[in-house]
N, C-alpha and C positions, 0 to 999 in steps of 0.2 A: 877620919873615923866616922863623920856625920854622915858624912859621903856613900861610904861600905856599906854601913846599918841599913840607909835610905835605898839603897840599891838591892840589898840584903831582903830585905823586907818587901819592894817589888817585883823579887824574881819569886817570894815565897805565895804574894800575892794574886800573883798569874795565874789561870786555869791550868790544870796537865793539861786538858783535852780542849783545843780551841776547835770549832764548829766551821769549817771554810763553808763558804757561800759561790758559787759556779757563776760565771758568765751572764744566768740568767736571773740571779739573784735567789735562787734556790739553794737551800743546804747540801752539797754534798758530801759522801762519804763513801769509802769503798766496797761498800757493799750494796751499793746501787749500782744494776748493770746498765752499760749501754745497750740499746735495741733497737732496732727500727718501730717498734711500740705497736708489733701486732702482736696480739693476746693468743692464739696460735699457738705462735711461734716459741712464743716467749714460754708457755707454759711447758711445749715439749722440750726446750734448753733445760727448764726447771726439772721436769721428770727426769731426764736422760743425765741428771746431777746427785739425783736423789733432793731433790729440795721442794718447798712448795712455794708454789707464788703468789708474790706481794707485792701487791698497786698502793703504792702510797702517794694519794693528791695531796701536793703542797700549794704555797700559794707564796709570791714575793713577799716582802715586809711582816712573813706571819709568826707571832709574840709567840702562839703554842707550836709552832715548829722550831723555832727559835728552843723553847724551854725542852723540847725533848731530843733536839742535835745536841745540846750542850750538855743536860745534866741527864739524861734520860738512857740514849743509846749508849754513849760512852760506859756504862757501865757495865765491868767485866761479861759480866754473865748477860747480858743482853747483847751486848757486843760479838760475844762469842755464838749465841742462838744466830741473831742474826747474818754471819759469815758464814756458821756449819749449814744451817737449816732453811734459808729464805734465798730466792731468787727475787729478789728487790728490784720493780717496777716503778721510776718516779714520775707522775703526772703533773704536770702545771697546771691547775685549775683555771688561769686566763691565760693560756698558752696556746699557739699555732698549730704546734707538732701535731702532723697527723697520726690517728692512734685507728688500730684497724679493732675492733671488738670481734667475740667471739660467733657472732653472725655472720659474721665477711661484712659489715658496716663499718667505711673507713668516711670518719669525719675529725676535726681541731681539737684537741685535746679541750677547749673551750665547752665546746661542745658537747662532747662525749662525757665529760663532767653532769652536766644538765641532764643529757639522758639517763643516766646513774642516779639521778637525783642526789649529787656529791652536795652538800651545803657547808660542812665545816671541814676545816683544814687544822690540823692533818687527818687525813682519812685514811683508813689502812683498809685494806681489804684485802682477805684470803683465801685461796681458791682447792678445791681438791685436783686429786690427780686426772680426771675424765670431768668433762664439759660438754653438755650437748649441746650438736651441729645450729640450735637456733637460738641458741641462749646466750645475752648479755651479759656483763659483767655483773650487772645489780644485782641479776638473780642467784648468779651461780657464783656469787660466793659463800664461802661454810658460812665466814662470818664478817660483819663489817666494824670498825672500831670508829665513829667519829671523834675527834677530839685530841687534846694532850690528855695523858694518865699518870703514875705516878711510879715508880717502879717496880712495886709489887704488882699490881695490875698487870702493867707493860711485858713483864718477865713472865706471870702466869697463864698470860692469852698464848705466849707465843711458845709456851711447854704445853700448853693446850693443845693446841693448835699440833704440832712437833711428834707428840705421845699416843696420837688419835682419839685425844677424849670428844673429840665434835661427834666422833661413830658409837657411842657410846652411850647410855642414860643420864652422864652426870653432865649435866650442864653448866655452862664456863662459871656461872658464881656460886654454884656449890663446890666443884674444883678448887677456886680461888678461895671460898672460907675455908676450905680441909686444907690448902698447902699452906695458908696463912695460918692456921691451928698447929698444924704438924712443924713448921717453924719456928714454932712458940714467941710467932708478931701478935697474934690476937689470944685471947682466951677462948 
């Protein structure tokens, strides 16, 4: 019986959603595509999807990628934005892979971090449908997210983002208080 309970009790204690880690020590998930990591490319796969894309630099052993693989993306409704609506681009911030940017400049993901001025992990960054011929990633994204956030946050960047409010006057934390109000999370 002690037996049952105690086993009982760590299947209850288990995550649903465990967070695998890839080969490179990266979180994966399925809605990170594989690419050869030219931005290009990767952008017109994203269009010709209907989706927009998203560079997300991770970094090995990182506590805030950690916290948003595990309790953050798993969650329904982010889960679901992110499969319907993202063409998920993963970078390694100390990483090899060559990454071609939206210049025709193909240098190490290492690298290409640096010139983005990428500094915290994880880094999301989201791009619109047209990119001009001379422009970097840094520039042309709508928007960048450094950091973990929390899941309101997390869910509201990415219906932001999804719904075209970036084309729009309201900008993402006026957005995020009106859907936060209209949910009746905040007063």
């Amino acid at each position: 019986m002690f037996r049952t309970t105690l086993a009982a009790l760590a299947l209850i204690a288990t995550p649903l959603f465990a967070a695998q880690l890839g080969d490179d020590g990266l979180y994966d998930a399925d809605w990170i595509e594989e690419t050869f990591k030219d931005l290009r490319e990767d952008l017109a796969d994203a269009n010709d999807q209907g989706k927009t894309l998203l560079i997300m630099i991770e970094q090995r052993g990182c506590i805030y990628c950690k916290e948003m693989h595990e309790n953050i993306f798993p969650d329904p409704e982010i889960d679901a934005a992110l499969h319907d609506s993202f063409f998920v681009v993963q970078i390694n911030m100390f990483g090899d892979v060559d990454v071609t940017d939206f210049d025709g400049e193909v240098m190490p993901e290492k690298d290409i971090v640096r010139r983005w001025n990428a500094q915290f992990t994880p880094t999301m960054m989201f791009f619109p449908p047209e990119v001009a011929e001379d422009a970097i990633a840094s520039e042309a994204a709508i928007v960048t997210m450094p950091g973990a956030f929390g899941k309101w946050t997390t869910l509201n960047l990415l219906n932001w983002i999804r719904e075209g409010h970036y084309l729009t006057d309201e900008p993402f934390q006026r957005y995020h208080a009106r859907i936060l109000q209209e949910r009746g999370i905040v007063d």
